[in-house]
N, CA and C of each residue as an Amber inpcrd file, in Angstrom:
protein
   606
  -7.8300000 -34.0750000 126.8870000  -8.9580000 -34.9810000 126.6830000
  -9.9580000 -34.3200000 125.7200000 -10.4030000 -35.1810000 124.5760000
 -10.8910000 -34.7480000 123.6950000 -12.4770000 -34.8720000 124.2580000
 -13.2770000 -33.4620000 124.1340000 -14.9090000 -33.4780000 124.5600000
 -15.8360000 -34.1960000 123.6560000 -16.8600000 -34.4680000 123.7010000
 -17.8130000 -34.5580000 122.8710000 -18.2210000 -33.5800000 122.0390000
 -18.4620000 -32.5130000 122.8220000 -18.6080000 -31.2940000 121.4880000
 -17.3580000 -31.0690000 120.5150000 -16.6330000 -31.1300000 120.9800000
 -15.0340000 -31.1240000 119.8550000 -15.3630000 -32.1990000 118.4910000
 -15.4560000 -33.2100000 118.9800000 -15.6440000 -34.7600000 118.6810000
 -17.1370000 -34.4630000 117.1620000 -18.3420000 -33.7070000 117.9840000
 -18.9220000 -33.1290000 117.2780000 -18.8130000 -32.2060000 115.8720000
 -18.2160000 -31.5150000 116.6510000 -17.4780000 -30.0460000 115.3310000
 -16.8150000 -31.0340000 114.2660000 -15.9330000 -31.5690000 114.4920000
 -14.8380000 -32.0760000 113.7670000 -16.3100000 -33.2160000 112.8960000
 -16.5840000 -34.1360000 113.7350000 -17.5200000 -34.8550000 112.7800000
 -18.4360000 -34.4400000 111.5200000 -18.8200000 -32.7880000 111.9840000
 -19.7940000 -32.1420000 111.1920000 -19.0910000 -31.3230000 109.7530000
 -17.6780000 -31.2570000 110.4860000 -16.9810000 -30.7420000 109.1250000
 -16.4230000 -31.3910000 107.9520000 -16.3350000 -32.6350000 108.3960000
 -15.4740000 -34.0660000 107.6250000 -16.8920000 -33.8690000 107.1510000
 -18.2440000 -34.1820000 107.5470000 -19.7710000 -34.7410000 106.8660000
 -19.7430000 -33.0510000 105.6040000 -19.7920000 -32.2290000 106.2790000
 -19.9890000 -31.2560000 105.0880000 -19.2210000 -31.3800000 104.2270000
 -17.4200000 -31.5030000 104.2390000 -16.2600000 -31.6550000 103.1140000
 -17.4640000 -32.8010000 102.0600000 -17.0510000 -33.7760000 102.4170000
 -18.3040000 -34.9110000 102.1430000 -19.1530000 -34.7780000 101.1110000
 -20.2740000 -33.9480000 101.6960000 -21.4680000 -33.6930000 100.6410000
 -21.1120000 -32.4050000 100.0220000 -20.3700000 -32.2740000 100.1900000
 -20.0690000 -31.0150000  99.0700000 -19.1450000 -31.7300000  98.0680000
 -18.1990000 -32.4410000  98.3080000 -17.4800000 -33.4620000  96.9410000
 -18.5050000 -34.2760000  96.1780000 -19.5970000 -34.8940000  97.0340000
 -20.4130000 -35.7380000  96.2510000 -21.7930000 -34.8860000  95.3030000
 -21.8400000 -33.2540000  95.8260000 -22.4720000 -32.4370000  94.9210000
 -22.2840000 -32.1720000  93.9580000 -20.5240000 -31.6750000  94.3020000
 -19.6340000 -31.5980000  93.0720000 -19.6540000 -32.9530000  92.1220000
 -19.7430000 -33.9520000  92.2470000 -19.2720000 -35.1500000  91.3980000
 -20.8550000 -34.9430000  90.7710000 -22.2350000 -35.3720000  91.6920000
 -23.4570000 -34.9890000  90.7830000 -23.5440000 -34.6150000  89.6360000
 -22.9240000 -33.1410000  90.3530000 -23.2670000 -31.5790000  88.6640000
 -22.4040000 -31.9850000  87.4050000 -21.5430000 -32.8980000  88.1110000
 -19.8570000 -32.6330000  86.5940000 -21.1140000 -34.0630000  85.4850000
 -21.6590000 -33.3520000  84.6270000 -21.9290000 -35.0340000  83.5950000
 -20.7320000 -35.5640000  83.2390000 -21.2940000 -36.6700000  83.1750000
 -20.1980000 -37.8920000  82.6890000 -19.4850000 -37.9580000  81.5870000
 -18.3700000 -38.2310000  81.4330000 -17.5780000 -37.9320000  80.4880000
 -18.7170000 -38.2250000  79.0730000 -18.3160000 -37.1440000  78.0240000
 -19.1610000 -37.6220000  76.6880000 -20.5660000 -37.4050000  76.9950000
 -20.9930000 -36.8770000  77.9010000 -22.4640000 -36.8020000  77.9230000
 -22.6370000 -35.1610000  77.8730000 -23.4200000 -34.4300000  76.9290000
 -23.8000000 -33.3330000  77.4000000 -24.9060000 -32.8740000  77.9100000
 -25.3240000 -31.6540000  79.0200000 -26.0380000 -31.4380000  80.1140000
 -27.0600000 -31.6560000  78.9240000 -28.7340000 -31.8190000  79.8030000
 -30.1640000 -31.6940000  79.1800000 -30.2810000 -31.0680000  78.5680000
 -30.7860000 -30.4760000  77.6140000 -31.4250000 -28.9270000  77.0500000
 -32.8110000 -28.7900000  77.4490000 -32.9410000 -27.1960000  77.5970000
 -34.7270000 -27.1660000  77.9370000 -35.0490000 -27.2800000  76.8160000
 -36.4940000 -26.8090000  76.6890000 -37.7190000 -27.1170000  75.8780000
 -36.7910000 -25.6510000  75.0960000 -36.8530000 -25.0080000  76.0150000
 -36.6710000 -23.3300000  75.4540000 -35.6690000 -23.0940000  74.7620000
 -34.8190000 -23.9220000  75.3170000 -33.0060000 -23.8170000  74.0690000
 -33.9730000 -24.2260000  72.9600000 -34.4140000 -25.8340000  72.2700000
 -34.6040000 -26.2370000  71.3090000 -35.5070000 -24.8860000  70.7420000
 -36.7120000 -24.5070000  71.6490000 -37.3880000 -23.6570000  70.2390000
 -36.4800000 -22.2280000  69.7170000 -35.6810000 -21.9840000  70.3950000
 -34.8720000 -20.7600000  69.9790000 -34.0650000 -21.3940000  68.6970000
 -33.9690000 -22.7200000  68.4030000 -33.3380000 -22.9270000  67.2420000
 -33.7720000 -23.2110000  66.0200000 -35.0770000 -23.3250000  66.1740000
 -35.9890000 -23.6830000  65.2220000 -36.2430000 -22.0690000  64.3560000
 -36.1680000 -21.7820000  63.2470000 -36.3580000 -20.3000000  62.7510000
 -37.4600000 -20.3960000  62.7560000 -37.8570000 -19.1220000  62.4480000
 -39.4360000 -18.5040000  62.5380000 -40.0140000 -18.7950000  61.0680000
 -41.0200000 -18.5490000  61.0010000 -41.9920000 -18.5700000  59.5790000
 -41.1360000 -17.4180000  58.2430000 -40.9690000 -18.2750000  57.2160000
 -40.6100000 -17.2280000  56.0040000 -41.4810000 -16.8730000  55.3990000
 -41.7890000 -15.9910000  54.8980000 -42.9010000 -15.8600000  53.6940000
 -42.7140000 -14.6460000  52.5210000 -42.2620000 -15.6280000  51.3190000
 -41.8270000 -14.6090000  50.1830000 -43.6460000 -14.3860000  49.7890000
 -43.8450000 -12.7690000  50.2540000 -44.8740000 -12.4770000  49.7190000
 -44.8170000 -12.1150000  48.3640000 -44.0840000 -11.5110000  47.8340000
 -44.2290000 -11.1710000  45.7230000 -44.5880000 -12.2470000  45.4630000
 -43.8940000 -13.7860000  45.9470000 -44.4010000 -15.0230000  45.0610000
 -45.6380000 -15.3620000  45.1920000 -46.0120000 -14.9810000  46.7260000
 -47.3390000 -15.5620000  47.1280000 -48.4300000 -14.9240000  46.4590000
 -48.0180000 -13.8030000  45.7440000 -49.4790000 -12.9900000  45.5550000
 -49.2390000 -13.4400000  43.8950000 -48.6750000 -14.0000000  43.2450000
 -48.5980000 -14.3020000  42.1620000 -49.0670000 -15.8990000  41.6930000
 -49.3230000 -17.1970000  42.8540000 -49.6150000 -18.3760000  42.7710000
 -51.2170000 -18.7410000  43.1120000 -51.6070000 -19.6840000  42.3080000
 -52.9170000 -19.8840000  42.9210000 -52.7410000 -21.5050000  43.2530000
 -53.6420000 -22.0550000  43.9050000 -53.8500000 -23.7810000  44.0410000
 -53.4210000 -24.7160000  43.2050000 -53.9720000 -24.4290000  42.1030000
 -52.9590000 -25.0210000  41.0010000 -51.4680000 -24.8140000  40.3700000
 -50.9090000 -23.8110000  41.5270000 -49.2910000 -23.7960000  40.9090000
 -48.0420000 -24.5050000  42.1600000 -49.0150000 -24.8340000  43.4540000
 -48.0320000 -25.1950000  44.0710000 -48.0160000 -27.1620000  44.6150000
 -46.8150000 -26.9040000  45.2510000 -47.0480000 -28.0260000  45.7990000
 -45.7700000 -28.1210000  47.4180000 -46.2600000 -29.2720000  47.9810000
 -45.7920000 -29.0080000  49.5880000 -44.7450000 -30.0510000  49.8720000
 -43.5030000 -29.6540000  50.2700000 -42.7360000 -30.9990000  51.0680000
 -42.5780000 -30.3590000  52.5460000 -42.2620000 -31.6400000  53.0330000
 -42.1010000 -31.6450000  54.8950000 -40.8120000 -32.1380000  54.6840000
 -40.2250000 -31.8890000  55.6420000 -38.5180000 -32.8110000  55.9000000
 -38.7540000 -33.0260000  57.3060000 -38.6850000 -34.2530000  57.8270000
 -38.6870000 -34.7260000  58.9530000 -37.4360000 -34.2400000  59.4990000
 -36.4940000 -34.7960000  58.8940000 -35.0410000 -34.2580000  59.8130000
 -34.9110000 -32.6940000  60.1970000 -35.3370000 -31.7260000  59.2080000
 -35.1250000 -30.6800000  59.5360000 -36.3550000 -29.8310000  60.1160000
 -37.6820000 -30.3970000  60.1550000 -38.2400000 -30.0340000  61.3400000
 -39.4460000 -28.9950000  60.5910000 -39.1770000 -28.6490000  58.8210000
 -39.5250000 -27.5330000  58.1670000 -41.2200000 -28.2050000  57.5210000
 -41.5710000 -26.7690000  57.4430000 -42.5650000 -27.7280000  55.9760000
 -42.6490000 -26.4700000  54.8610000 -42.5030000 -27.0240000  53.6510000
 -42.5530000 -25.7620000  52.3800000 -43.7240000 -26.0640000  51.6400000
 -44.3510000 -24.7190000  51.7460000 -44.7630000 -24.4750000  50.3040000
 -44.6760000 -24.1120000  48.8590000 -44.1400000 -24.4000000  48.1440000
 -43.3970000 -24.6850000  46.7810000 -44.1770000 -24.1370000  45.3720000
 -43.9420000 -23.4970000  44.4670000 -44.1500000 -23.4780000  43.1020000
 -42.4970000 -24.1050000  42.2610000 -42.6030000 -24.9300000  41.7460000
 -41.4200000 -25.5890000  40.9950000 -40.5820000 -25.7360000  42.1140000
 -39.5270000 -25.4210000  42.2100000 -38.3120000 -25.0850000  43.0580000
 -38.5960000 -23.9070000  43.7910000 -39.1260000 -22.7740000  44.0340000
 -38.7960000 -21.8280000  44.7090000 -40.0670000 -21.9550000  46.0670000
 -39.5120000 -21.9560000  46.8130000 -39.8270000 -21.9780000  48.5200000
 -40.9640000 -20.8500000  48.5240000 -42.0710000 -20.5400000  48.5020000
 -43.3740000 -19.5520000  48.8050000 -43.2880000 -19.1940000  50.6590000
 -43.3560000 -20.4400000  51.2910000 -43.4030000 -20.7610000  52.5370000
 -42.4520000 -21.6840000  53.1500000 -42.1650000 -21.1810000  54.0260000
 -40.6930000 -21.9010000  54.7210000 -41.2700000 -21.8300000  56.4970000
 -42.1020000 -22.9770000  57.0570000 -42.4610000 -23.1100000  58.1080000
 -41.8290000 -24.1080000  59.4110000 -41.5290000 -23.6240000  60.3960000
 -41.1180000 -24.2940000  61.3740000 -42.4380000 -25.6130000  62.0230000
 -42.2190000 -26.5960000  62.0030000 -43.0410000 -27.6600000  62.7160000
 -42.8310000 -28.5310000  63.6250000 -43.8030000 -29.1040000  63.6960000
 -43.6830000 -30.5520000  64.9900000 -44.0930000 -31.9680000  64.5670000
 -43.1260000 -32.8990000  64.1910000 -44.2020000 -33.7940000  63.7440000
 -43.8200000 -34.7240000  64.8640000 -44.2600000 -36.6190000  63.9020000
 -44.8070000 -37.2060000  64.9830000 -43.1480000 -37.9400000  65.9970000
 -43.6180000 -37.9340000  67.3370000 -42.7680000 -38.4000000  67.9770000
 -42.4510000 -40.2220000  68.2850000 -41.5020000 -40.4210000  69.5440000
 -41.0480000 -41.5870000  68.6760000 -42.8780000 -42.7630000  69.3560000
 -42.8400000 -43.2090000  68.5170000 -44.2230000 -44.5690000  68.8680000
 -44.9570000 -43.9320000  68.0830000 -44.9110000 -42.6040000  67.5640000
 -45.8140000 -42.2010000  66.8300000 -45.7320000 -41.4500000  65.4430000
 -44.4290000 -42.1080000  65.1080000 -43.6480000 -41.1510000  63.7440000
 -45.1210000 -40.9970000  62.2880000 -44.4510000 -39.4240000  62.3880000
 -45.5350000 -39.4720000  60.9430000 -45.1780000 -40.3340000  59.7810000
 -45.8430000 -40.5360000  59.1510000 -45.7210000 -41.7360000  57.7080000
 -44.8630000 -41.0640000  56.9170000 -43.9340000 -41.1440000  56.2660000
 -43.2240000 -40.7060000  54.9860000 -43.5370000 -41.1070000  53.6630000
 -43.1480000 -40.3520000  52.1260000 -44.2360000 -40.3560000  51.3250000
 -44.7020000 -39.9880000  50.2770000 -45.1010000 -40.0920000  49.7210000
 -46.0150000 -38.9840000  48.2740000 -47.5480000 -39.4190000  48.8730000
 -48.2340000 -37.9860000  49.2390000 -49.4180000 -37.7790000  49.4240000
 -49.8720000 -37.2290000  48.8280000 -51.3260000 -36.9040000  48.9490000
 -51.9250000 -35.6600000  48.7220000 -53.2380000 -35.4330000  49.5570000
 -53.6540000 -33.8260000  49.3940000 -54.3580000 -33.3380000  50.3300000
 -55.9940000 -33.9230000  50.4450000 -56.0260000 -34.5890000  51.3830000
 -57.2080000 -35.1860000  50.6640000 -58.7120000 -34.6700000  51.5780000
 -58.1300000 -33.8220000  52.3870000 -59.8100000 -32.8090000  52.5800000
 -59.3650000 -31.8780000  53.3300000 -59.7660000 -30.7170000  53.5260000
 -59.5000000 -29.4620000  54.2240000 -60.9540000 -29.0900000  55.1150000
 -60.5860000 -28.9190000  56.3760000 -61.3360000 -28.6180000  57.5940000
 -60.6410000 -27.5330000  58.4050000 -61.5430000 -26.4430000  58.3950000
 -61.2200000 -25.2800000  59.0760000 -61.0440000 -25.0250000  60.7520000
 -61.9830000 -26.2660000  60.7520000 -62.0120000 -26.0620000  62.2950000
 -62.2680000 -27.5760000  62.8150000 -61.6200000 -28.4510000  62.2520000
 -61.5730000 -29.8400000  62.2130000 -61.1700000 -30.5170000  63.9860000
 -61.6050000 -31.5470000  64.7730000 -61.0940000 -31.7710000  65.8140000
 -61.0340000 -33.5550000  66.0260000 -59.6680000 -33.4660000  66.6260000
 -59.3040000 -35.0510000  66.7470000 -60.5050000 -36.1230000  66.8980000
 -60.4780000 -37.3460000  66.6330000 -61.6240000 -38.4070000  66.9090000
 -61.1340000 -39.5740000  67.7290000 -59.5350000 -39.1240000  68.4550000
 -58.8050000 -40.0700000  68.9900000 -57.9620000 -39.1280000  69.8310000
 -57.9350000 -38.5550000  70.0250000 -57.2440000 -37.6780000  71.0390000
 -58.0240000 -35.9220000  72.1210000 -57.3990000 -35.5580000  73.2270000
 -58.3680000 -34.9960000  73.3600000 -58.8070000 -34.8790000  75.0260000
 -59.7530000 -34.4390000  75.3400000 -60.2020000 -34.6200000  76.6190000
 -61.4930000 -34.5880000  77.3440000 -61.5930000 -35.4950000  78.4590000
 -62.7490000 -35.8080000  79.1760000 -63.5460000 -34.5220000  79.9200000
 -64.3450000 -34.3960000  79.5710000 -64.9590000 -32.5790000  79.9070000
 -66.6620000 -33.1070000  80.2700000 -67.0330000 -32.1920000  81.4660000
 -68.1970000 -32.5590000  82.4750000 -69.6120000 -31.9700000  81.5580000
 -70.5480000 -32.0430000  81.7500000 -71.5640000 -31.3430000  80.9160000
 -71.5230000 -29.8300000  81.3410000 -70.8740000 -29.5910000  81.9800000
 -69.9380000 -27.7440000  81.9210000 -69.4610000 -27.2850000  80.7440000
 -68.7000000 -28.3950000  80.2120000 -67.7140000 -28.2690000  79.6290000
 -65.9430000 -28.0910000  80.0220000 -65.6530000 -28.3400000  81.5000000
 -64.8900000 -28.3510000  82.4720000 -63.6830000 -29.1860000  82.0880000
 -62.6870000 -29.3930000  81.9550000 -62.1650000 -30.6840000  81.6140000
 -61.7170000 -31.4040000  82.8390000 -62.3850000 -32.7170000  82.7020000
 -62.0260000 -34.0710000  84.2690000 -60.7230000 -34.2560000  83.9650000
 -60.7040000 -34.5560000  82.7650000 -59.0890000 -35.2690000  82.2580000
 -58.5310000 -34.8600000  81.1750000 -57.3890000 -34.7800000  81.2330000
 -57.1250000 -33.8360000  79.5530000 -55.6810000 -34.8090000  79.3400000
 -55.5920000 -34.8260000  77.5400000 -54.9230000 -35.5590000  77.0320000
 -55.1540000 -36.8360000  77.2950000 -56.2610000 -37.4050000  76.4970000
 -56.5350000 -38.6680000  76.7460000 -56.6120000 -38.8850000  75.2480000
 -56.5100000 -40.5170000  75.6920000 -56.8240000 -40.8980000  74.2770000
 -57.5970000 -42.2010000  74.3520000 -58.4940000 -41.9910000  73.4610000
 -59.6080000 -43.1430000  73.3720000 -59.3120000 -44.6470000  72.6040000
 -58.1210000 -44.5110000  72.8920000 -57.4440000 -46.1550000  72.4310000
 -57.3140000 -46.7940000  73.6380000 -56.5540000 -46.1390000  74.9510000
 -56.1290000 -46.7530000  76.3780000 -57.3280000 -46.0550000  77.6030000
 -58.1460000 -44.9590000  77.2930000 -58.8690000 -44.3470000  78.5510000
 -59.7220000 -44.8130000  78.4530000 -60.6790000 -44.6650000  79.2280000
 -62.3150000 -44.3540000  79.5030000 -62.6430000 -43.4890000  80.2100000
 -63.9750000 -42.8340000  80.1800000 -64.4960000 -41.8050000  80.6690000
 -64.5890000 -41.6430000  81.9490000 -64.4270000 -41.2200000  82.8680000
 -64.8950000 -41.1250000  83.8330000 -66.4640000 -40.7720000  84.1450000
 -67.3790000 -41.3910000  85.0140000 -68.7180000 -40.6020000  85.0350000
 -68.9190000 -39.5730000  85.2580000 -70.0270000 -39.2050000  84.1240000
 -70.3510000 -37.7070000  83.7880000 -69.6230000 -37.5320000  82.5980000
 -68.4990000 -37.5920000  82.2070000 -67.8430000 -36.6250000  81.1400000
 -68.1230000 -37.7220000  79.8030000 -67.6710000 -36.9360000  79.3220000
 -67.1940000 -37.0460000  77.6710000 -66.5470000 -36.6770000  76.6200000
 -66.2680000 -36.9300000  76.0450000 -64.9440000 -37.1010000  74.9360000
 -64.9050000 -35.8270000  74.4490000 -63.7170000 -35.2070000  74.0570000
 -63.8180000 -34.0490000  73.5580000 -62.5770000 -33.4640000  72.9850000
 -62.8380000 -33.7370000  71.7800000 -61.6270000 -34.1990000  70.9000000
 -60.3300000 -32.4180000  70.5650000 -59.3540000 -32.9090000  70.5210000
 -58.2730000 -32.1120000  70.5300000 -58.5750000 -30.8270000  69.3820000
 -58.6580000 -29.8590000  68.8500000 -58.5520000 -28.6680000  68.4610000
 -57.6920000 -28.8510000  67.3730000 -57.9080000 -28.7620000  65.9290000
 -56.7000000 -28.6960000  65.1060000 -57.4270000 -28.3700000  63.6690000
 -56.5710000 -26.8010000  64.1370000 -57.5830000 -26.1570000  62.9520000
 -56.3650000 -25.6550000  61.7830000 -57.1190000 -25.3970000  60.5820000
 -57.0410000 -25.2650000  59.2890000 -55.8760000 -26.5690000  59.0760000
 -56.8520000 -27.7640000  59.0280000 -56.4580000 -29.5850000  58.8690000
 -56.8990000 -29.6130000  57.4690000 -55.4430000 -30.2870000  57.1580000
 -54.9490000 -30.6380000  55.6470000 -55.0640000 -32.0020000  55.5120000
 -55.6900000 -32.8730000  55.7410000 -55.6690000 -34.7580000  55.4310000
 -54.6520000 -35.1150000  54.5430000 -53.6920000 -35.9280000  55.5140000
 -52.3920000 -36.4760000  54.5800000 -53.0190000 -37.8790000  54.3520000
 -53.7780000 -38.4550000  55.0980000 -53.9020000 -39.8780000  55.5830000
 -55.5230000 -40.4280000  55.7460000 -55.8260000 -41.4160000  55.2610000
 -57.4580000 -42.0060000  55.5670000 -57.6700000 -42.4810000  57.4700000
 -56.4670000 -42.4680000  57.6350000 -56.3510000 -42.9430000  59.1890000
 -55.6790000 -41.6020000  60.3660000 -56.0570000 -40.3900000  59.6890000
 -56.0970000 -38.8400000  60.4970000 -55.0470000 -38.1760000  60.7020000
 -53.8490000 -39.0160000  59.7520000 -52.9200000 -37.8800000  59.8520000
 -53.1710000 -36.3530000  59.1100000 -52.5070000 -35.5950000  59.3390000
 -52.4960000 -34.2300000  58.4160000 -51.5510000 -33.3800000  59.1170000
 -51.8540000 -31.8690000  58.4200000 -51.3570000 -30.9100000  58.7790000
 -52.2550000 -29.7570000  58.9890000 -51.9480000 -29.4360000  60.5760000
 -53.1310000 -28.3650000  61.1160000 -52.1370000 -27.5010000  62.3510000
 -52.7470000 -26.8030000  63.0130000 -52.6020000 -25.8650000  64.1410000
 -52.0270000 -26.4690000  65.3720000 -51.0120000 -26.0550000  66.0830000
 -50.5900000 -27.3400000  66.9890000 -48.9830000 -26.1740000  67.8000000
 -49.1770000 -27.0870000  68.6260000 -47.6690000 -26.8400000  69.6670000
 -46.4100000 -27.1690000  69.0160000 -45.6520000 -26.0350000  68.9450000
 -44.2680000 -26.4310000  68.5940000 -43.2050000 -26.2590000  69.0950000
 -42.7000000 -27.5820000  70.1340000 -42.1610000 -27.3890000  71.1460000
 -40.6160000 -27.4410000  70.6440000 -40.0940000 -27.5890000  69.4320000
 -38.8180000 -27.5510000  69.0120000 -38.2980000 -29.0390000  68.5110000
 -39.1240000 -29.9960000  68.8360000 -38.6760000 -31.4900000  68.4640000
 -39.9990000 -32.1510000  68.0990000 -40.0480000 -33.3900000  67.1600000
 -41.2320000 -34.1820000  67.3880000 -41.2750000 -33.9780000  68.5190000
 -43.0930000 -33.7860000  68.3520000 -43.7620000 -34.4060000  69.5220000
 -45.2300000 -34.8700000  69.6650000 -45.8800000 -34.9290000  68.2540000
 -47.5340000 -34.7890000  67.9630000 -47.3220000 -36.7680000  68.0210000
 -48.9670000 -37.0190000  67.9000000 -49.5000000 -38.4110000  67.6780000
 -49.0510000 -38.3580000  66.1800000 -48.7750000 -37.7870000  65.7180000
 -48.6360000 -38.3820000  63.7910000 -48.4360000 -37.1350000  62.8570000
 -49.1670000 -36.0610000  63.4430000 -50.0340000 -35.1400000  62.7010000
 -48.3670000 -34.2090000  62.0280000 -48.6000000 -33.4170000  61.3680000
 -47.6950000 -32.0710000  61.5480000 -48.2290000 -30.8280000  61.7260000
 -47.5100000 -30.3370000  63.0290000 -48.4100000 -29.6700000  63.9330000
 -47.5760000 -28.3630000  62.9700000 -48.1730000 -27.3850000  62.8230000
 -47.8840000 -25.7700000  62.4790000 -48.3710000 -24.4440000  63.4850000
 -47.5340000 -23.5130000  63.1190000 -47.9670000 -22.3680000  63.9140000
 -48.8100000 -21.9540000  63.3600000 -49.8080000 -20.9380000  63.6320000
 -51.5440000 -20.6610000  63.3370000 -50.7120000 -19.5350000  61.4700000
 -49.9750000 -18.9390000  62.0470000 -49.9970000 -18.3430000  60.5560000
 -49.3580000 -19.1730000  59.5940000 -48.8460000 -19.8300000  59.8650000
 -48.0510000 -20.7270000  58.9230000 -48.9660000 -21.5330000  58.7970000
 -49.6240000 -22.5970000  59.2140000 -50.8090000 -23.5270000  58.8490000
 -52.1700000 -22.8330000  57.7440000 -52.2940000 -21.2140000  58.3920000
 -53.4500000 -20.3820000  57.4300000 -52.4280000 -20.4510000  55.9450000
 -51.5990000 -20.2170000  56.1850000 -51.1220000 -19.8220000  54.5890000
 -50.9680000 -20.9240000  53.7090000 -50.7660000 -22.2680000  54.0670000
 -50.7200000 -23.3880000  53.3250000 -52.4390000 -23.7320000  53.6040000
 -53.1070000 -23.5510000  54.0150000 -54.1200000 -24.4570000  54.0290000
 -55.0820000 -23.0490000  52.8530000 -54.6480000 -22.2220000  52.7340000
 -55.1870000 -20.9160000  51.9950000 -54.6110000 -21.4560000  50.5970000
 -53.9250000 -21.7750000  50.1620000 -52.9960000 -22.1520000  48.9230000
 -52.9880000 -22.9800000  48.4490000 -53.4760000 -24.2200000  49.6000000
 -53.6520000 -25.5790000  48.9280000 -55.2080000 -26.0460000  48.7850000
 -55.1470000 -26.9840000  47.5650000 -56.4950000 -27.4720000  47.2960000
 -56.6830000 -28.9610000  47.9660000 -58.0080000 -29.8500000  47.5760000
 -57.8410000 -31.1240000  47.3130000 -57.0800000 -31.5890000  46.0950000
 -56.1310000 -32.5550000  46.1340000 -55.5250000 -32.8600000  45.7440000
 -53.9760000 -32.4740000  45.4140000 -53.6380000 -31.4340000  46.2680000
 -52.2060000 -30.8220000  45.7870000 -51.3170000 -31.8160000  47.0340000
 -50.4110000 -31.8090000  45.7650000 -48.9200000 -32.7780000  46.1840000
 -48.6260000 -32.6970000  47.2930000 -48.0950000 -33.4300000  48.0980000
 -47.5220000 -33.5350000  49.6300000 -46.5080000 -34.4740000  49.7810000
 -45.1550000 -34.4870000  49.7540000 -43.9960000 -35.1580000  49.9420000
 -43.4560000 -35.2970000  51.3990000 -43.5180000 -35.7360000  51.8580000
 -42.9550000 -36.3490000  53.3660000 -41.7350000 -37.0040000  53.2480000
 -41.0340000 -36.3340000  53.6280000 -39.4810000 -36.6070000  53.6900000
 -38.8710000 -36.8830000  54.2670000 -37.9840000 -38.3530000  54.7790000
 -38.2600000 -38.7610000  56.3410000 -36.6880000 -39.0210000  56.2280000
């Protein structure tokens, strides 16, 4: 005669076989699909900042000019054909793709800060809310607006795109802008004037 505790055991081992096949089926992705990548794979693939210094110490404002390539993620600083600066970036993500283009630089701000992005901060200076944007938020009482950080800003755009100081998480991901690493943004925004060329390459 079969017990209840027997009856038990046996039930609990069929339930574990069980969730251990349906763990297994979980982890396996689906045919043709490959696993997520972190944040951290993508930036390990992105190269680091180039910088042919002999050229650089030989160009002034008036010898260069700048393209971005959207697909490849880069932005150059240029005399004729030869690459000065070869920078890793971030531009805009999807709802918010940067414009593609023939630009040019149309004002330089050293310490320039968003007028649409940004965060809600107490008369501390504390932040209530961060990453807001003054198209969909409102303030909460007490705070006020306090616009995002984006320094040595290159104006691609009358409507705030550019190129300034920013997170580069390995893929679009800015509102529009093209975000650069702090030395790579100093060296183009050091090189370029008002009015030097800007090609957006999409």
């Amino acid at each position: 005669m079969i017990n209840s505790f027997t009856i038990q055991i046996f039930t609990s081992a069929v339930l574990a076989v069980a969730l251990s096949a349906d763990a297994q089926l979980f982890r396996q992705p689906k045919s043709g699909l490959q696993p997520m990548r972190s944040a951290v794979d993508l930036i390990k693939k992105q190269a680091p900042l180039a910088v042919n210094q002999s050229l650089l110490a030989t160009v002034t404002p008036d010898d260069v000019h700048v393209i971005v390539s959207l697909p490849k993620q880069r932005a150059y600083l240029l005399t004729g054909e030869q690459i000065i600066v070869d920078s890793p970036m971030s531009s805009g993500k999807q709802g918010h793709s940067s414009p593609s283009g023939s630009f040019t630089v149309l004002e330089k701000d050293p310490n320039h800060h968003s007028t649409l992005y940004g965060d809600f901060v107490d008369s501390s200076g504390r932040i209530v809310r961060a990453g807001v944007s003054l198209h969909i938020d409102s303030a909460p009482s007490g705070t006020h607006f306090q616009g995002a950080a984006m320094k040595w800003f290159m104006r691609l755009t009358g409507d705030g795109v550019g190129m300034h100081v920013g997170i580069l998480p390995g893929y679009p991901a800015s509102h529009g802008c093209i975000r650069m690493p702090s030395d790579g943004a100093k060296f183009f925004y050091d090189h370029v004037k008002i009015g030097t060329p800007v090609e957006v390459q999409g």
